[in-house]
DOKE-265450 format. One line per field, with one value per residue (C-alpha): residue in one letter; residue number from 1; x, y negated, z negated. Coordinates in Angstrom, 3 decimals, m for minus. Layout:
REM DOKE-265450
type	(A, ...)
seq	(NUM, ...)
px	(X, ...)
py	(Y, ...)
pz	(Z, ...)
***
This chain:
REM DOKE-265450
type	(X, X, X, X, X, X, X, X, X, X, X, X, X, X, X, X, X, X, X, X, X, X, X, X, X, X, X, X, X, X, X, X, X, X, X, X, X, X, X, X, X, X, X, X, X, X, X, X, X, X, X, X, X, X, X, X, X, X, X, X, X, X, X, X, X, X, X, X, X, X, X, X, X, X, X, X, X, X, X, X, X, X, X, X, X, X, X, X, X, X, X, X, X, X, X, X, X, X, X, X, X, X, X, X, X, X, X, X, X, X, X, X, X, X, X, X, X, X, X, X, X, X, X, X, X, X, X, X, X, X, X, X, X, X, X, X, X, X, X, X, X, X, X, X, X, X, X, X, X, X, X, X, X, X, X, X, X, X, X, X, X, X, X, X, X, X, X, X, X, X, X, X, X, X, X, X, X, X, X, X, X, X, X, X, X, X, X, X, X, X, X, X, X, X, X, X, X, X, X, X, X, X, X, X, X, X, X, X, X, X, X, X, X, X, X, X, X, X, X, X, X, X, X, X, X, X, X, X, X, X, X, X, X, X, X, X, X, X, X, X, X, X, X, X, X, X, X, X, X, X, X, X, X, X, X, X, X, X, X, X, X, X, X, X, X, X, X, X, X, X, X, X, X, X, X, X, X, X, X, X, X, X, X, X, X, X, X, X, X, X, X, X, X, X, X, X, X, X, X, X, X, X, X, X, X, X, X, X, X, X, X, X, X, X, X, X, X, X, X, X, X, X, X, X, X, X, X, X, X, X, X, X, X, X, X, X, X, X, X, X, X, X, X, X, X, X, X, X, X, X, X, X, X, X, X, X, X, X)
seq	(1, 2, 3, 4, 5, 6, 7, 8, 9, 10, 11, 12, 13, 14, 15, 16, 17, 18, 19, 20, 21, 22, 23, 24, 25, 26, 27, 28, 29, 30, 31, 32, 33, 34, 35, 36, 37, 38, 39, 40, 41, 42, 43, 44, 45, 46, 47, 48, 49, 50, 51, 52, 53, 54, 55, 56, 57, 58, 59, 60, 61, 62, 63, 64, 65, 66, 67, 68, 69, 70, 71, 72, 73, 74, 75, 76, 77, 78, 79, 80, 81, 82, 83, 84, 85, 86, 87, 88, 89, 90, 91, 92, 93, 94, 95, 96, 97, 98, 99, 100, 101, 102, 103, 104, 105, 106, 107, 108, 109, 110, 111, 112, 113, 114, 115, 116, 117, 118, 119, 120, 121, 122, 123, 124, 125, 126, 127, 128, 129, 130, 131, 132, 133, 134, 135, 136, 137, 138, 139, 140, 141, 142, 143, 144, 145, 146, 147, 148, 149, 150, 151, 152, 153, 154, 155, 156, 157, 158, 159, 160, 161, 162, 163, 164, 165, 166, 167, 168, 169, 170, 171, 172, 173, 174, 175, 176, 177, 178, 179, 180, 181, 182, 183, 184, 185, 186, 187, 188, 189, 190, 191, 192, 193, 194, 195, 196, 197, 198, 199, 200, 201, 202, 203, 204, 205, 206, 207, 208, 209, 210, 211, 212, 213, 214, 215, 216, 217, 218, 219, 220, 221, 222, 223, 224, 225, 226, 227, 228, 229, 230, 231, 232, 233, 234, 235, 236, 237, 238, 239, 240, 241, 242, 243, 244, 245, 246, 247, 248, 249, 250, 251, 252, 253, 254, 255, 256, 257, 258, 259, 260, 261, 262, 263, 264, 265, 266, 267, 268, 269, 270, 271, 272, 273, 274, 275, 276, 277, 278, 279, 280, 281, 282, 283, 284, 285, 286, 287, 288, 289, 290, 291, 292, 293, 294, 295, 296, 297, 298, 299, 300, 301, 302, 303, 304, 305, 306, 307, 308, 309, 310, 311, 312, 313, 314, 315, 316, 317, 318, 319, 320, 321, 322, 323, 324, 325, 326, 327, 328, 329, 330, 331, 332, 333, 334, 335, 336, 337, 338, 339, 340, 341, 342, 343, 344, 345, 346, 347, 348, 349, 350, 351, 352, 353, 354, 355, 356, 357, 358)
px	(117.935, 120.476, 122.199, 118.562, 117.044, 119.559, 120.193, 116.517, 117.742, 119.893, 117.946, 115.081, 117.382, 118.760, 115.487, 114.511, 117.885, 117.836, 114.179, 115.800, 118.773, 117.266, 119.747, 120.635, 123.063, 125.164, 124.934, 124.352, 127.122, 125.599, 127.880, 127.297, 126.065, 124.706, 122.014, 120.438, 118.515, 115.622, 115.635, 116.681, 119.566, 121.131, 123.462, 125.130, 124.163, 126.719, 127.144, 128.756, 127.297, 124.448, 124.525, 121.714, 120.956, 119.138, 116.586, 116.305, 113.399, 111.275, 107.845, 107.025, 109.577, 109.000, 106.739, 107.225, 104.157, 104.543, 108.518, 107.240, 104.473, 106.221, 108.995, 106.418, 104.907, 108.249, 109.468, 106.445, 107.854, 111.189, 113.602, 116.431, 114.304, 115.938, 113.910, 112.277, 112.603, 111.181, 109.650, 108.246, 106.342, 105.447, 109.145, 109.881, 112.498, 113.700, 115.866, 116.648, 118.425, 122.680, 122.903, 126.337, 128.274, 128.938, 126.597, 126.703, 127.780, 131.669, 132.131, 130.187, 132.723, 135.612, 134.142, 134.460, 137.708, 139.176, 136.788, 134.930, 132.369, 131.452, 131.405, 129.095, 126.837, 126.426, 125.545, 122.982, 121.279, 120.853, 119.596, 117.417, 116.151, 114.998, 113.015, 111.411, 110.695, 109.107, 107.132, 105.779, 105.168, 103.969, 100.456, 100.363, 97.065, 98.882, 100.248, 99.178, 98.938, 101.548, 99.040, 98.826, 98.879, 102.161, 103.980, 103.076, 104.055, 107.494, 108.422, 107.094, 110.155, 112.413, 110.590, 110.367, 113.596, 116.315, 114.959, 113.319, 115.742, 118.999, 119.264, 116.856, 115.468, 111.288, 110.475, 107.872, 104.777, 102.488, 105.265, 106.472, 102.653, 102.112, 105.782, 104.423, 101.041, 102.886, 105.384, 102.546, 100.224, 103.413, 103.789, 100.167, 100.209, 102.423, 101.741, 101.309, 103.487, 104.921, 107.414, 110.223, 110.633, 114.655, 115.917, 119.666, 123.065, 123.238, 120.036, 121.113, 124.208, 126.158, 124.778, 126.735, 125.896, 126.266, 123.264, 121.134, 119.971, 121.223, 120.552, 120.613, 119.982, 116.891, 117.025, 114.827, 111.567, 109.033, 108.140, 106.666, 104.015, 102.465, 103.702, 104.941, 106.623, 109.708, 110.011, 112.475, 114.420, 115.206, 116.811, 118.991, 120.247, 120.239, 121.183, 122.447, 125.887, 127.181, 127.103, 127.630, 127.891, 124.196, 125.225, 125.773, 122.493, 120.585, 121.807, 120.799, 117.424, 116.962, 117.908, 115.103, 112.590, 113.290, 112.857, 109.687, 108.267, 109.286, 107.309, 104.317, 104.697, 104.529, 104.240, 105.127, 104.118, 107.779, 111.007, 110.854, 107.877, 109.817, 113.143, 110.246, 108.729, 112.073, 113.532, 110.765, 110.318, 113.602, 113.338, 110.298, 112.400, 115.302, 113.471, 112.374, 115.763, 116.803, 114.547, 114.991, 118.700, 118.534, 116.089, 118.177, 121.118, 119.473, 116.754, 118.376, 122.345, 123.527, 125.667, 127.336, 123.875, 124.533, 128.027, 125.588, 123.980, 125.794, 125.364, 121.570, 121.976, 123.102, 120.291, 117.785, 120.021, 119.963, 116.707, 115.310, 117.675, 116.308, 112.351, 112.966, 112.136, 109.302, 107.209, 106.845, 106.413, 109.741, 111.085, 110.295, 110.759, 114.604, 114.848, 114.044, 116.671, 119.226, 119.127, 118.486, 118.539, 122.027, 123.889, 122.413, 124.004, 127.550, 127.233, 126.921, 130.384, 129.318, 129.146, 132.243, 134.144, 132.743, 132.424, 134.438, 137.437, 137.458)
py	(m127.979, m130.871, m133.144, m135.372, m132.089, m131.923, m135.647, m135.135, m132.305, m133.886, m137.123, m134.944, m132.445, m136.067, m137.009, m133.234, m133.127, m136.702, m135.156, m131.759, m133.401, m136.581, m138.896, m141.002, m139.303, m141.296, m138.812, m135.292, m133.281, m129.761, m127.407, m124.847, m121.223, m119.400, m118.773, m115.389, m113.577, m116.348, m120.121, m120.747, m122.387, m122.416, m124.718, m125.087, m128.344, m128.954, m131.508, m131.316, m128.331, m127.413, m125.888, m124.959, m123.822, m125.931, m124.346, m125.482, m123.711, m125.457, m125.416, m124.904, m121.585, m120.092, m119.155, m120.831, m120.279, m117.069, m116.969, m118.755, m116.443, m113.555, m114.704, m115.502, m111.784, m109.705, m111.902, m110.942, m107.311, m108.209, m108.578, m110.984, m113.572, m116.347, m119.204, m121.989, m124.965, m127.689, m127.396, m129.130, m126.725, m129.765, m130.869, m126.994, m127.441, m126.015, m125.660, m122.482, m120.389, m120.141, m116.668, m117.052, m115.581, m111.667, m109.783, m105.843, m105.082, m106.461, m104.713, m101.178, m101.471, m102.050, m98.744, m96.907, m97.636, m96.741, m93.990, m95.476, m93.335, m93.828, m98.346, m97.361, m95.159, m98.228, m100.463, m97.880, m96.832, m100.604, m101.012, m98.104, m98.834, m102.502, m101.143, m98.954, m102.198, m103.811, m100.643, m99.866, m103.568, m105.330, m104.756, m103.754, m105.255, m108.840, m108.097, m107.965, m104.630, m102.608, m101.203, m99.674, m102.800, m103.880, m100.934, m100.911, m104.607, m103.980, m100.491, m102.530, m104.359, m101.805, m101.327, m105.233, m106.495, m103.296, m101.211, m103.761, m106.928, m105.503, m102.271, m103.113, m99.972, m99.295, m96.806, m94.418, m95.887, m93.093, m91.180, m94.319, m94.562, m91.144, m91.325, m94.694, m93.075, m90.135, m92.561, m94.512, m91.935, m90.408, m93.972, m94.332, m91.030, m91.867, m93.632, m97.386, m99.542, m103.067, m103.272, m106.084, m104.729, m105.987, m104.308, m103.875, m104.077, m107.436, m108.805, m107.693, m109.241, m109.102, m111.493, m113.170, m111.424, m114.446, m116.415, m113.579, m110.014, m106.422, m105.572, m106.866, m110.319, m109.652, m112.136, m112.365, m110.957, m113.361, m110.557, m108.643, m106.260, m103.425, m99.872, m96.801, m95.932, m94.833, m97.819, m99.932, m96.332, m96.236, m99.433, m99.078, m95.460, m95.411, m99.529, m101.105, m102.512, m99.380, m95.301, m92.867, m88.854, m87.399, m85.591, m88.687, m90.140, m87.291, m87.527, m91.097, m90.243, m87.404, m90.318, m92.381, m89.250, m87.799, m91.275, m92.307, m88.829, m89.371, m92.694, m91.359, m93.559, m91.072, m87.130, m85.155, m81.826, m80.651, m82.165, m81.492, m83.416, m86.436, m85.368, m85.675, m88.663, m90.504, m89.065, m90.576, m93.859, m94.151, m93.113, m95.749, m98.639, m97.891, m97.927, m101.246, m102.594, m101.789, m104.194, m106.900, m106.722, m107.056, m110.107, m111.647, m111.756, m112.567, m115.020, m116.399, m116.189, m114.330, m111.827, m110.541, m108.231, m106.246, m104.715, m103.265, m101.578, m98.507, m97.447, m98.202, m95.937, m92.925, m92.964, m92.963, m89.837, m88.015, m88.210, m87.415, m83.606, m82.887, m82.859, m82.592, m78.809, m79.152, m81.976, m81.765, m85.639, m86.213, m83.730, m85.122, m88.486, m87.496, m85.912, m89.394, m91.143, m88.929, m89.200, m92.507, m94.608, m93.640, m93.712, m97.035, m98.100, m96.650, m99.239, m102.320, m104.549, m104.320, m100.213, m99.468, m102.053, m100.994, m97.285, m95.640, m97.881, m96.713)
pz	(m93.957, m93.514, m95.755, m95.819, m98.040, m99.931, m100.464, m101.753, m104.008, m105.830, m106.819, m107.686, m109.670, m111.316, m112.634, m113.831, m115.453, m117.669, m118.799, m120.241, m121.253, m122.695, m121.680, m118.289, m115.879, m113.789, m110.906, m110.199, m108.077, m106.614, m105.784, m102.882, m105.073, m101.519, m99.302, m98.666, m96.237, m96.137, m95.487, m99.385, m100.703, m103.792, m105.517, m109.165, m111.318, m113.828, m116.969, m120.388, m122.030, m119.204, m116.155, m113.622, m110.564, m107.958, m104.716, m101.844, m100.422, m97.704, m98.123, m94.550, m94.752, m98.609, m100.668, m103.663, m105.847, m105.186, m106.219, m109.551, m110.143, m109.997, m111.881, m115.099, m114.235, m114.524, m117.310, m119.397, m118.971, m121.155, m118.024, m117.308, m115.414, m114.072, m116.908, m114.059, m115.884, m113.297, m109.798, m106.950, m104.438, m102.034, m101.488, m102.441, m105.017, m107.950, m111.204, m112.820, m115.219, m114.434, m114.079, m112.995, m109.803, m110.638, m108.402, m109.035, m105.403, m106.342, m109.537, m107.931, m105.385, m107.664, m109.394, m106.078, m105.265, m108.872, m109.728, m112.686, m112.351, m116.071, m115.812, m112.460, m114.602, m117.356, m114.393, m112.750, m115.679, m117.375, m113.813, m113.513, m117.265, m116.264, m113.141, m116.061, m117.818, m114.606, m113.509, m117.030, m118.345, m115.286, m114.628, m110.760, m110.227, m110.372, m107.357, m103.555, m102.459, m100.580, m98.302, m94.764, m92.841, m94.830, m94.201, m90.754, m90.194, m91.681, m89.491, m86.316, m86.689, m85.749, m82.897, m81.736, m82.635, m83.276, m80.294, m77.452, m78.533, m79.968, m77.842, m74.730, m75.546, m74.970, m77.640, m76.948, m78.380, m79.289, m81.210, m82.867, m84.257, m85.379, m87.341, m88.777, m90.108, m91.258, m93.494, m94.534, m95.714, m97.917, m99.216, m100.190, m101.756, m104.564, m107.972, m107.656, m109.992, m109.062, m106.881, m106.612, m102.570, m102.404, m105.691, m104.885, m105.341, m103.806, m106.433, m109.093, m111.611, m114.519, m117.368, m119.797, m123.239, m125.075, m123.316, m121.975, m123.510, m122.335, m118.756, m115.203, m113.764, m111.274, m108.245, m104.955, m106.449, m104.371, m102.314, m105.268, m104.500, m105.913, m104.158, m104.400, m107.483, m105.542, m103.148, m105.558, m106.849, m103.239, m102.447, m105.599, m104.817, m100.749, m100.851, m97.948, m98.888, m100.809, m100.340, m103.288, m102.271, m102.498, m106.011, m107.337, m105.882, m107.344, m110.706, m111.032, m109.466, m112.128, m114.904, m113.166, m113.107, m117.061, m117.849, m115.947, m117.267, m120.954, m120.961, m118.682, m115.908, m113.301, m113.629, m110.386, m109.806, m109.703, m108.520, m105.050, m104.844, m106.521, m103.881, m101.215, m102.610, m102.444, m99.051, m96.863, m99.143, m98.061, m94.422, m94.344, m96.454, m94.004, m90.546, m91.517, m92.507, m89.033, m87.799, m90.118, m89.910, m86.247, m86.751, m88.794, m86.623, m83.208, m84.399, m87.426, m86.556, m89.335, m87.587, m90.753, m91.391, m88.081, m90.242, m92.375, m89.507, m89.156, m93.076, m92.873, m89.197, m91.504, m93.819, m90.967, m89.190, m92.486, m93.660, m90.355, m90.201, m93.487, m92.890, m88.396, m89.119, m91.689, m89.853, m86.327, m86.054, m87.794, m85.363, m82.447, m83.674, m84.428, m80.498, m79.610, m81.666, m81.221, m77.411, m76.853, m79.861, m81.004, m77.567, m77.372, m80.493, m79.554, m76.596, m79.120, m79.569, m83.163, m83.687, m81.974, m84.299, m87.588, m86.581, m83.919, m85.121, m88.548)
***
């Protein structure tokens, strides 16, 4: 991804631009927007009146039929899309909707550190109220399915790249399978609704109300699949980049449930089984993220994931003292990580900085 890609960008983003604009541009400047987790890039195209934003997404790296499919399938279900207005999948580019630059993480943390609790209860519930949307208006059957083999591949991470690569540590094998089926066969147990897989603080922003309707901006949804009904609730609540006190947590989870009841999506036997539902959801989510954090700083060199580490670490400590007593694989499983996995950690340049300094 060098200047020859995006040299290529920006004469193809020239030509896409005179089309939708109907008149010849001189040139086309792109400004640097971001990158993200994957191999994409994303830069702003501006002009008198218009802005865009241009993707960079290799071909032989992303899956860009699949980002454009799924954007047409969750736009269908009334959310704040990003609009694809041209794209190449051979050269893998791309022009979209300006959603602008105000993420949710910023302005959550801004809420945090000044006690708006009532601006962070706008933002969750617009944000709990488009998942609605998605989960009731997308029809899940669009989607590939979330199935065993999918959450299997994504906990084996934390066993090939946070344990054996990250910590040197050999994880005991036939315990690390039995936790695995256990969290899988909870995940296949719930209701099945689509599932944008990354729906978080960090995906989600603040529209301008004078160009897009009420709600969220909904960014990196490619990985679409259809899941457990809990799978995106999680990521939003227990997300990555941002802790609220578990009263807080469950009082936007019990938004999420008296909604999802009140329009029939799901109907769990009681609230525990929803608390259940969403505990190990989580614990499965967040075992993953251990591994794909890792991966992403040792094969891909972006070190800044590992400060997230420690928070994701906590959710993965918690979750396994609530249910250690209840489920004897859980229980063991904890034994394990609390005597090996987290002195290991305590060893890491990058836990004693961002924990046992603070």
């Amino acid at each position: 991804m060098g200047d020859g890609r995006l040299n290529g960008l920006a004469q193809w983003c020239k030509v896409q631009l005179e089309n939708l604009q109907g008149q010849e541009l001189q040139q086309v400047n792109l400004q640097v927007v971001s990158g993200d987790a994957s191999f994409r890039r994303y830069f702003r195209a501006v002009g008198p009146g218009w802005q865009y934003i241009a993707v960079d997404a290799p071909p032989e790296n992303e899956d860009n039929e699949a980002f454009i499919r799924v954007a047409e399938i969750f736009s269908r279900a009334g959310v704040n899309m990003p609009r694809i207005w041209a794209a190449d999948i051979a050269q893998g580019y791309m022009l979209l909707d300006d959603f602008g630059d105000e993420l949710y993480l910023p302005q959550l943390l801004h809420c945090q550190q000044n006690n708006d609790f009532v601006t962070a209860d706008n933002l969750y519930h617009e944000a709990i109220d488009a998942l609605l949307d998605i989960q009731m208006g997308v029809e899940s059957k669009q989607l590939d399915p979330f199935d065993r083999n999918e959450l299997h591949r994504e906990m084996e991470l934390f066993s090939e790249w946070f344990c054996k690569k990250l910590l040197g540590v050999d994880p005991p094998q036939e315990l690390l399978q039995e936790v695995f089926r256990f969290l899988e066969d909870a995940a296949l147990s719930q209701p099945t609704v689509a599932v944008h897989r990354d729906y978080h603080s960090r995906n989600l922003m603040l529209l301008d109300s004078n160009r897009f309707t009420d709600g969220p901006g909904i960014i990196d949804f490619q990985d679409a699949v259809s899941g457990p009904y809990t799978y995106d609730l999680v990521s939003l609540l227990r997300d990555c980049y941002i802790r609220w006190d578990d009263d807080q947590v469950a009082r936007w989870a019990n938004y999420y449930l008296s909604a999802a009841q009140s329009r029939g999506l799901v109907q769990p036997a009681d609230a525990n089984e929803f608390v259940r539902d969403f505990d190990l959801m989580g614990l499965q989510r967040n075992i993953k993220v251990l591994g794909v954090f890792a991966r992403l700083s040792l094969r891909d060199g972006k070190h800044s994931y590992l400060e997230d580490l420690p928070l994701v670490l906590a959710y993965v400590r918690e979750a396994l003292a609530l249910y250690a007593e209840t489920m004897p694989a859980i229980g063991q499983f904890r034994a394990w990580f609390e005597s090996v996995v987290v002195p290991a950690c305590e060893q890491q340049g990058w836990y004693q900085e961002l924990v046992l300094e603070s």
